[in-house]
PDB file as gemmi writes it, atoms N, CA and C in Angstrom:
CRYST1    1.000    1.000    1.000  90.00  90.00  90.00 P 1                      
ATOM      1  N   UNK A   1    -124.871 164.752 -67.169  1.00  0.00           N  
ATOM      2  CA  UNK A   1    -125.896 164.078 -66.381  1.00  0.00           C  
ATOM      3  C   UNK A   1    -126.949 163.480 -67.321  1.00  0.00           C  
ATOM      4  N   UNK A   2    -127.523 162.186 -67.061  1.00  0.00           N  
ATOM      5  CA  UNK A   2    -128.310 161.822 -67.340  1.00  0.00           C  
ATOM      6  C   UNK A   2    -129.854 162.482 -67.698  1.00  0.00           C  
ATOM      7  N   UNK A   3    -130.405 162.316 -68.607  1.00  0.00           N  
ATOM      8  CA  UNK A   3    -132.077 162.823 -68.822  1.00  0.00           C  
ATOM      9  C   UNK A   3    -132.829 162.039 -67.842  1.00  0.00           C  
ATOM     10  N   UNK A   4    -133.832 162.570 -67.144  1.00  0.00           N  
ATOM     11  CA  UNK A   4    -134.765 162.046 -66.622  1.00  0.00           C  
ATOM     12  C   UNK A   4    -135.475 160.974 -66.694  1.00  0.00           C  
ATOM     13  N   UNK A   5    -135.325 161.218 -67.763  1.00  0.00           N  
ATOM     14  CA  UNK A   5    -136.688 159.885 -68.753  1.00  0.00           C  
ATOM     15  C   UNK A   5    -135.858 159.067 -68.997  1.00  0.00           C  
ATOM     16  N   UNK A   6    -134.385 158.684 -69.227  1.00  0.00           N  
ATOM     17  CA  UNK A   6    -133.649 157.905 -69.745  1.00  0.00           C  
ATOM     18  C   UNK A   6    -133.467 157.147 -68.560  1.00  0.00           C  
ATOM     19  N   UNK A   7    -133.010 157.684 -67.512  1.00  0.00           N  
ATOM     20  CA  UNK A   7    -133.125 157.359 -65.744  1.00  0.00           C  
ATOM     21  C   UNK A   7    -134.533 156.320 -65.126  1.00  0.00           C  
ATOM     22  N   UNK A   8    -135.672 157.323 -65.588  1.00  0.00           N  
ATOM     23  CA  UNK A   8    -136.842 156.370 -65.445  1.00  0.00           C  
ATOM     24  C   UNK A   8    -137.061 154.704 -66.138  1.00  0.00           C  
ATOM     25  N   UNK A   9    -136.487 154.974 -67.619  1.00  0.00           N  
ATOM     26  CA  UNK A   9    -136.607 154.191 -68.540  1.00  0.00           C  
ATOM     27  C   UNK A   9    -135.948 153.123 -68.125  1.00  0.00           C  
ATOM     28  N   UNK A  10    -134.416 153.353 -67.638  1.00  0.00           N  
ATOM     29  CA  UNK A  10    -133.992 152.327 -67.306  1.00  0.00           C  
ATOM     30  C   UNK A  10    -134.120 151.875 -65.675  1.00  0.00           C  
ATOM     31  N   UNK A  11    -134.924 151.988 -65.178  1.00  0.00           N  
ATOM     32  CA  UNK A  11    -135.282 151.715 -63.704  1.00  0.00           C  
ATOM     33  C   UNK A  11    -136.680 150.489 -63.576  1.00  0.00           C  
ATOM     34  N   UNK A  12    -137.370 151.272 -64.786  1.00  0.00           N  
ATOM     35  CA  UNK A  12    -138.604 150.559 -65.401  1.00  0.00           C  
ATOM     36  C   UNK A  12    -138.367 149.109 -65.844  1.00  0.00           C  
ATOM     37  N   UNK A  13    -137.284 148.950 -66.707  1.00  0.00           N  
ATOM     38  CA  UNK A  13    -136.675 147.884 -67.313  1.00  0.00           C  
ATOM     39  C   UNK A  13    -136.145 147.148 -66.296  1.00  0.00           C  
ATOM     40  N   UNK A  14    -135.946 147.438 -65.325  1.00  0.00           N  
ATOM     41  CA  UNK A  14    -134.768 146.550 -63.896  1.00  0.00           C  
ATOM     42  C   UNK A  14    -135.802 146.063 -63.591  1.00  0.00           C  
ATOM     43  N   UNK A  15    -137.055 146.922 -62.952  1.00  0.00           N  
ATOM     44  CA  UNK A  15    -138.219 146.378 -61.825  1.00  0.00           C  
ATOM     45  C   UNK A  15    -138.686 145.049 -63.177  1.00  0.00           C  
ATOM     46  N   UNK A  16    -138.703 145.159 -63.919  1.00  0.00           N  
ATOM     47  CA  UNK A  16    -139.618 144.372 -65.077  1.00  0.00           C  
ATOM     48  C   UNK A  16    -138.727 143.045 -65.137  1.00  0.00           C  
ATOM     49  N   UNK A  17    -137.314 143.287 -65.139  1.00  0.00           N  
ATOM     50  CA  UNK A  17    -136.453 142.445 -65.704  1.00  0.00           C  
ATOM     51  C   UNK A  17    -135.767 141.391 -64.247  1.00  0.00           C  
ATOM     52  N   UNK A  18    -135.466 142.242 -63.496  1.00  0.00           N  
ATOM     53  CA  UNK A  18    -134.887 141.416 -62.192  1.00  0.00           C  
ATOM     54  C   UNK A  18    -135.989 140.224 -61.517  1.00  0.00           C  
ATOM     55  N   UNK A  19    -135.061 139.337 -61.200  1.00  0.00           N  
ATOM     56  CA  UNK A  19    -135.903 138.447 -61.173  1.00  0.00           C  
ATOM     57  C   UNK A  19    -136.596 138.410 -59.983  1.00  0.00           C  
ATOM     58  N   UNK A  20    -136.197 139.282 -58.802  1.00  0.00           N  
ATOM     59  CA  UNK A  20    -136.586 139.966 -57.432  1.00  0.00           C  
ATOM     60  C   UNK A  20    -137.990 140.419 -57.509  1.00  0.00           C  
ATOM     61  N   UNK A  21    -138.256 141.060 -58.846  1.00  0.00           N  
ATOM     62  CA  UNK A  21    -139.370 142.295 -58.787  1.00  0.00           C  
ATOM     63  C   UNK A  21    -140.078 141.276 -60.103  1.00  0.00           C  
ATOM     64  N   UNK A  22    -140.124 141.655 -61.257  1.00  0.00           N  
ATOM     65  CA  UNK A  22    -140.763 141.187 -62.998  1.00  0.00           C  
ATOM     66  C   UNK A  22    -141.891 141.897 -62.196  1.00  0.00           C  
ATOM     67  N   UNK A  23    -142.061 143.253 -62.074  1.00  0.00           N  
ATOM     68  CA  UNK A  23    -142.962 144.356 -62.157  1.00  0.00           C  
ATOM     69  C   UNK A  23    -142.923 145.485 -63.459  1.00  0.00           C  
ATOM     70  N   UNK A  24    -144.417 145.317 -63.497  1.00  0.00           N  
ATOM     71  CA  UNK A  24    -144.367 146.411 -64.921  1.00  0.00           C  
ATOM     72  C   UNK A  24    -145.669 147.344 -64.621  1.00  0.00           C  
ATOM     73  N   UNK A  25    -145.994 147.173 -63.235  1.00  0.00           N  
ATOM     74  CA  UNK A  25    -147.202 148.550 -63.208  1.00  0.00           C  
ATOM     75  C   UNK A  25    -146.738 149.690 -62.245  1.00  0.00           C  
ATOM     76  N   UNK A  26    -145.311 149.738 -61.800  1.00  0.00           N  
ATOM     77  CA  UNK A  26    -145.215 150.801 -61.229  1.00  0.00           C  
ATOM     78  C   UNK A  26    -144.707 152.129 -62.143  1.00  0.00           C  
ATOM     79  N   UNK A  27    -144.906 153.325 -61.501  1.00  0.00           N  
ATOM     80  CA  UNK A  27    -144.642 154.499 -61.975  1.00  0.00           C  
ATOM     81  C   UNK A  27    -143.126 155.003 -61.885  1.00  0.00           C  
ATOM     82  N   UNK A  28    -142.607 155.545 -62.122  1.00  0.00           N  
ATOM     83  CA  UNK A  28    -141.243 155.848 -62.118  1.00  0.00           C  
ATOM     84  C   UNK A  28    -141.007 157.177 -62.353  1.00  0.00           C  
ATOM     85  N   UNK A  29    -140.860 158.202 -61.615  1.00  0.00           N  
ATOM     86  CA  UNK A  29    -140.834 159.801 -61.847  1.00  0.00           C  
ATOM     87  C   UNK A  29    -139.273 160.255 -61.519  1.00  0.00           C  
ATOM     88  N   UNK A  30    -138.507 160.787 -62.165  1.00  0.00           N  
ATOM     89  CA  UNK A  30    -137.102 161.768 -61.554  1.00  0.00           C  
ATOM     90  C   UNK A  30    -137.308 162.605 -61.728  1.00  0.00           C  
ATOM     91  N   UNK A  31    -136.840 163.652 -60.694  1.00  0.00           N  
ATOM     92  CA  UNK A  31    -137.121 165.224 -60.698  1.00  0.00           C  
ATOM     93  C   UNK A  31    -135.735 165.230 -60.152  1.00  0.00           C  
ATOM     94  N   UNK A  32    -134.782 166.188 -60.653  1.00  0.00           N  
ATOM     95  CA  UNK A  32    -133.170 166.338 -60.114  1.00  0.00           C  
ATOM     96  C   UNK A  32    -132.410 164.767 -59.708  1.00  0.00           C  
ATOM     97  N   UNK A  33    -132.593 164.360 -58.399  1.00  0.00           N  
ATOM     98  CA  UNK A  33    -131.603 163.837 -58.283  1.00  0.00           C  
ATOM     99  C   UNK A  33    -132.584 162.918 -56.869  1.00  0.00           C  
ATOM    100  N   UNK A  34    -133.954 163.292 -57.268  1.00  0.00           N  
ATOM    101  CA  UNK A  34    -135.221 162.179 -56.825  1.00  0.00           C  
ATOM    102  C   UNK A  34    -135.624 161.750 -57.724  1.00  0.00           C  
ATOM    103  N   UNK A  35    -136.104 160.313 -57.454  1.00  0.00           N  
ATOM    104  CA  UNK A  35    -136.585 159.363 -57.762  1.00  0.00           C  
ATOM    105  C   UNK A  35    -138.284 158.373 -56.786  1.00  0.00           C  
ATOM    106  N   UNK A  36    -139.162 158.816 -57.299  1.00  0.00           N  
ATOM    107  CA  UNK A  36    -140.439 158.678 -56.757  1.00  0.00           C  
ATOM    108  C   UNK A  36    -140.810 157.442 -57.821  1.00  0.00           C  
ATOM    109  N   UNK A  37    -141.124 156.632 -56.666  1.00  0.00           N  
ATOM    110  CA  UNK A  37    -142.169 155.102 -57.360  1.00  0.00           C  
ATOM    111  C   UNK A  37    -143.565 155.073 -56.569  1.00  0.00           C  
ATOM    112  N   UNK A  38    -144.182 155.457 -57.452  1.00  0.00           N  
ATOM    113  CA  UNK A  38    -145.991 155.259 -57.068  1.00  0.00           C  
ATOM    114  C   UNK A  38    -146.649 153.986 -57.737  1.00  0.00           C  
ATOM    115  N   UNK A  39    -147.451 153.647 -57.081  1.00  0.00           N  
ATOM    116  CA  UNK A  39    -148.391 152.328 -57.577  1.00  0.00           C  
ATOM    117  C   UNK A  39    -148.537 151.467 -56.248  1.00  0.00           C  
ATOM    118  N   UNK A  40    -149.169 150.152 -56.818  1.00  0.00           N  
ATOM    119  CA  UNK A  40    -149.778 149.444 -55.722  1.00  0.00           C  
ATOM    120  C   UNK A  40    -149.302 148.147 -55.848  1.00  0.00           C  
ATOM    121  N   UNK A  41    -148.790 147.459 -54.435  1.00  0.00           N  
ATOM    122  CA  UNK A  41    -148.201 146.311 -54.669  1.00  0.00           C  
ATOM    123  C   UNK A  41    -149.201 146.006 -53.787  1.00  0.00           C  
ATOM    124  N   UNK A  42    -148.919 144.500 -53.981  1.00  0.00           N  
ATOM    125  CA  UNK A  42    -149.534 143.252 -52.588  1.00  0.00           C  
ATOM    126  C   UNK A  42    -148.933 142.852 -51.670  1.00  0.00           C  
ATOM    127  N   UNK A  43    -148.136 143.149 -51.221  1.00  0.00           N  
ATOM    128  CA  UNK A  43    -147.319 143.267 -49.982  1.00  0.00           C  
ATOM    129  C   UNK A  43    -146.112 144.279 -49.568  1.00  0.00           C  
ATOM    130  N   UNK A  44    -145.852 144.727 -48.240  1.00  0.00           N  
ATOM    131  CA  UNK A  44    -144.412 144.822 -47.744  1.00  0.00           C  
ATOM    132  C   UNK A  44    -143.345 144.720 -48.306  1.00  0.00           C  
ATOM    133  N   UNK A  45    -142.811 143.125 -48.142  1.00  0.00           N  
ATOM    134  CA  UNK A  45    -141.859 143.068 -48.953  1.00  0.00           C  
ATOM    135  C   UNK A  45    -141.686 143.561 -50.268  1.00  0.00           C  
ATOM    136  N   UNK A  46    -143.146 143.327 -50.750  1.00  0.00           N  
ATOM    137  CA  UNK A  46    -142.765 143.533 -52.522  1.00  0.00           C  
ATOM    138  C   UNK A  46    -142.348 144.859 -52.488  1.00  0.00           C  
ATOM    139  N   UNK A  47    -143.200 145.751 -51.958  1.00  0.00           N  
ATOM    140  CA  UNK A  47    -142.471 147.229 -51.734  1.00  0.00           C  
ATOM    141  C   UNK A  47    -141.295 147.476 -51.403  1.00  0.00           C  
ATOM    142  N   UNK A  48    -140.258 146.982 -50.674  1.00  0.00           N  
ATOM    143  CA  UNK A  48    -139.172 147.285 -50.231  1.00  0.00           C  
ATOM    144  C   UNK A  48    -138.055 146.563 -51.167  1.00  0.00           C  
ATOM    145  N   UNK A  49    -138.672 145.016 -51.902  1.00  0.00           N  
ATOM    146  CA  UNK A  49    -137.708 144.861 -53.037  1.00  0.00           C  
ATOM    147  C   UNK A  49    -138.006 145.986 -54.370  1.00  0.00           C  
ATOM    148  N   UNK A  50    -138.894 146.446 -54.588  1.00  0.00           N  
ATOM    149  CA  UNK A  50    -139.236 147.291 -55.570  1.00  0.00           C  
ATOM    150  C   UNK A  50    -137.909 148.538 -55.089  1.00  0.00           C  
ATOM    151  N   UNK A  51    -137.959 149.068 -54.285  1.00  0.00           N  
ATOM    152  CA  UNK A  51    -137.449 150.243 -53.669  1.00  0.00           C  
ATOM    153  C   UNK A  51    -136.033 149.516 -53.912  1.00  0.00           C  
ATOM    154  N   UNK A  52    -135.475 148.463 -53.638  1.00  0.00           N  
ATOM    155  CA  UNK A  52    -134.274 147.941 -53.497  1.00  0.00           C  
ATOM    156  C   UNK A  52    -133.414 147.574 -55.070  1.00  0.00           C  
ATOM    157  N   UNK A  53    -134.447 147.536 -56.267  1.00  0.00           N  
ATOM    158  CA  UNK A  53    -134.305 146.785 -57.663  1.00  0.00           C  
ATOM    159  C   UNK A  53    -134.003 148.873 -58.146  1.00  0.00           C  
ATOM    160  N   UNK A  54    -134.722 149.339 -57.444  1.00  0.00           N  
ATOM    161  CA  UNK A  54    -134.829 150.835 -57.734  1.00  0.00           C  
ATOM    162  C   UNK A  54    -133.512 151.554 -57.578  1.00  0.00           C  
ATOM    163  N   UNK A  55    -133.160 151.609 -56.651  1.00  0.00           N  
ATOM    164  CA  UNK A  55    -131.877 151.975 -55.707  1.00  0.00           C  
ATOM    165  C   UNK A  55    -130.793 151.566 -56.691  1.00  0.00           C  
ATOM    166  N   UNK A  56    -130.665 150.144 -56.912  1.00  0.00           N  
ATOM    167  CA  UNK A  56    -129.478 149.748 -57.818  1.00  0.00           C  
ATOM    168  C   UNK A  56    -129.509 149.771 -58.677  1.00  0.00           C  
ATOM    169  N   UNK A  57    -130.498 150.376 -59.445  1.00  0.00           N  
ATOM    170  CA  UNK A  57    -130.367 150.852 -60.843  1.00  0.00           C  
ATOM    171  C   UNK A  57    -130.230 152.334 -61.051  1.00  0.00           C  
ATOM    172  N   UNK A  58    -130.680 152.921 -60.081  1.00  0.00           N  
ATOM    173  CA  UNK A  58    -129.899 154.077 -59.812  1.00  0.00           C  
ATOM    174  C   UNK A  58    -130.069 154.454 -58.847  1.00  0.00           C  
ATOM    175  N   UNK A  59    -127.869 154.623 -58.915  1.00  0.00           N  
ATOM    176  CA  UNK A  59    -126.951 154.844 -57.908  1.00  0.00           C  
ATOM    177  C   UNK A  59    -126.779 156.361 -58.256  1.00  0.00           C  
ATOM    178  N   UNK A  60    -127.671 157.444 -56.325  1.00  0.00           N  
ATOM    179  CA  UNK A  60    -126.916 158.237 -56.359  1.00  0.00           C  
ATOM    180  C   UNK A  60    -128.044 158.623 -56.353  1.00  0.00           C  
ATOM    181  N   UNK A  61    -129.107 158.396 -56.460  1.00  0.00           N  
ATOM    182  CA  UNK A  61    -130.417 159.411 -56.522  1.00  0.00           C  
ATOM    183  C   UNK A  61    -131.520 159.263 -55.509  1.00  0.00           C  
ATOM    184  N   UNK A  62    -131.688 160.114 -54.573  1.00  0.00           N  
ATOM    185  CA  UNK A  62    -132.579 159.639 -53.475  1.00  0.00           C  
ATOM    186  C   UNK A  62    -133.902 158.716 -53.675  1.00  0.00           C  
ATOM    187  N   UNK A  63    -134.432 157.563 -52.842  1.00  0.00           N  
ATOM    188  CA  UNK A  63    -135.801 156.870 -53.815  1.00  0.00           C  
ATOM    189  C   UNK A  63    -136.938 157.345 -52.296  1.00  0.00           C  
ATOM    190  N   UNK A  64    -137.924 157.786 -53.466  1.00  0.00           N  
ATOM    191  CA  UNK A  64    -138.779 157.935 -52.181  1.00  0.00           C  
ATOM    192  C   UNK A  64    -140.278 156.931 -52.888  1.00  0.00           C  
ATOM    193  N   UNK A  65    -140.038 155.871 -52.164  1.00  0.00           N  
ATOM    194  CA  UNK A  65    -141.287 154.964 -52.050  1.00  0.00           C  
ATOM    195  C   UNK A  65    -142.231 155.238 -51.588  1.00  0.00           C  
ATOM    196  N   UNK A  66    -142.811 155.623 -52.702  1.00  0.00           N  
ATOM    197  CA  UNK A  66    -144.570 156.245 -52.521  1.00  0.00           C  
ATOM    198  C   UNK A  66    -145.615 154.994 -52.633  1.00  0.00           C  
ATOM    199  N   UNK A  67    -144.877 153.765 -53.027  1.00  0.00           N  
ATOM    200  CA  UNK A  67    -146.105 152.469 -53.311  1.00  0.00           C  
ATOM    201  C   UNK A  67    -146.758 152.659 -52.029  1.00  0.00           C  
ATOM    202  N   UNK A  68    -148.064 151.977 -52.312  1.00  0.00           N  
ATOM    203  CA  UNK A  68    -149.179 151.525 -51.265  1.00  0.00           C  
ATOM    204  C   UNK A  68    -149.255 150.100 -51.696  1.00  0.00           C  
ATOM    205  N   UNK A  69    -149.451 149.810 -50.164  1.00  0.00           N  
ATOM    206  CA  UNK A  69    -149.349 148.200 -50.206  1.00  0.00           C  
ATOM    207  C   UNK A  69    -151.338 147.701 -49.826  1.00  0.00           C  
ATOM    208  N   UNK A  70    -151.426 147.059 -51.579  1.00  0.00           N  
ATOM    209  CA  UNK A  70    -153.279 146.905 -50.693  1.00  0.00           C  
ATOM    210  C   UNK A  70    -153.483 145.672 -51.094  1.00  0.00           C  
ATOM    211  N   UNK A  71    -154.750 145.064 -50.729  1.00  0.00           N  
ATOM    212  CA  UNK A  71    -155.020 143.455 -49.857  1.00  0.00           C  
ATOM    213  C   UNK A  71    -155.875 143.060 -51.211  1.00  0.00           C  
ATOM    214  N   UNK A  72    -154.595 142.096 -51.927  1.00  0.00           N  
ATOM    215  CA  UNK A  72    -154.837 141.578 -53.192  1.00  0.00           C  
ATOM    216  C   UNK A  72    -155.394 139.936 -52.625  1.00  0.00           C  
ATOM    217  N   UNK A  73    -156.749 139.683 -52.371  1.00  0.00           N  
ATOM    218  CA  UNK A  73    -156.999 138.477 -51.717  1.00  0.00           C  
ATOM    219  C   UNK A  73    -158.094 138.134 -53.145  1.00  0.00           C  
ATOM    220  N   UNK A  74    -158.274 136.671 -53.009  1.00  0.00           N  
ATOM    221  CA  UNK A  74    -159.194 136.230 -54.000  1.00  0.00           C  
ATOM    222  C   UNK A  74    -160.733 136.328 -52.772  1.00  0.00           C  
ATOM    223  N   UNK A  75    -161.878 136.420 -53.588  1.00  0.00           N  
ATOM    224  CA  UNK A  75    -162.813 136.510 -52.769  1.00  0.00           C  
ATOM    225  C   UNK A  75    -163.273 135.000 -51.934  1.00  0.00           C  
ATOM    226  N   UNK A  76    -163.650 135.146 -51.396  1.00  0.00           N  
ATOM    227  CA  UNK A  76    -163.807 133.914 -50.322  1.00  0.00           C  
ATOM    228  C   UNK A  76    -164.864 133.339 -50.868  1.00  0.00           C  
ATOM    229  N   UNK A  77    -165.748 134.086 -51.456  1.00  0.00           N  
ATOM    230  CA  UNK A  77    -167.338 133.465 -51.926  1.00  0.00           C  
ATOM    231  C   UNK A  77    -167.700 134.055 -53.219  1.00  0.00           C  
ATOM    232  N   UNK A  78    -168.223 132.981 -54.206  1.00  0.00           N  
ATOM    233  CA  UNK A  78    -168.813 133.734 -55.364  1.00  0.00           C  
ATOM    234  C   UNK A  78    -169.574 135.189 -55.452  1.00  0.00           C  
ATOM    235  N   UNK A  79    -168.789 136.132 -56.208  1.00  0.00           N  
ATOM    236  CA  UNK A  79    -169.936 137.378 -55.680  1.00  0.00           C  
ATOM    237  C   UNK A  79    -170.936 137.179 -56.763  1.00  0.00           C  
ATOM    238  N   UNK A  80    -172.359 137.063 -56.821  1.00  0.00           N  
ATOM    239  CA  UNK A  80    -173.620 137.499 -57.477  1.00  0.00           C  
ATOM    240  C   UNK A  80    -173.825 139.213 -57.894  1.00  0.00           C  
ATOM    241  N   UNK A  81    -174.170 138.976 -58.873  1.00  0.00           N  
ATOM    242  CA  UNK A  81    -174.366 140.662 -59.520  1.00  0.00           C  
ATOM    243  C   UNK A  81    -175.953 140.518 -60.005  1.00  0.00           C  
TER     244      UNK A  81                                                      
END                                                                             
C-alpha cells in the first residue's frame, strides 16, 4: 500500500495540474483509506470538480469534501482606511 503522503502528494499535483481545477491552496489529508480536502473555494462547482480531480487520482479511497465555499466578490466601492 501506498504512504499517505505519497497519496496526498500526488492528489495535490492533479488539483494543480488538471486543467478542471489548476488549484494549489487546498489541503490534502489521508488517514487509512480517507481522503479529506479542506480549504476555501469560490464556488459549488469548484468544490465538486475539486472532489472529482480528487477521486481520480485516487481510486479506492473514500473523499470527504470538507471545502467551504465563500463569496470571493470584488468590493463594489473603494474601501477608505
Amino acid at each position: 500500500m501506498e504512504a499517505p503522503q505519497y497519496v496526498a502528494a500526488r492528489v495535490q499535483g492533479a488539483l494543480a495540474e488538471d486543467d478542471r481545477t489548476h488549484e494549489l491552496g487546498i489541503r490534502v489529508d489521508v488517514r487509512g483509506d480517507q481522503l479529506f480536502l479542506r480549504g476555501q473555494v469560490g464556488c459549488q462547482e469548484r468544490r465538486t470538480l475539486i472532489a472529482d480531480v480528487a477521486a481520480e487520482a485516487a481510486p479506492g479511497l473514500t473523499i470527504h469534501n470538507e471545502l467551504s465555499v465563500v463569496d470571493i466578490r470584488e468590493p463594489e466601492e473603494e474601501e477608505t482606511l
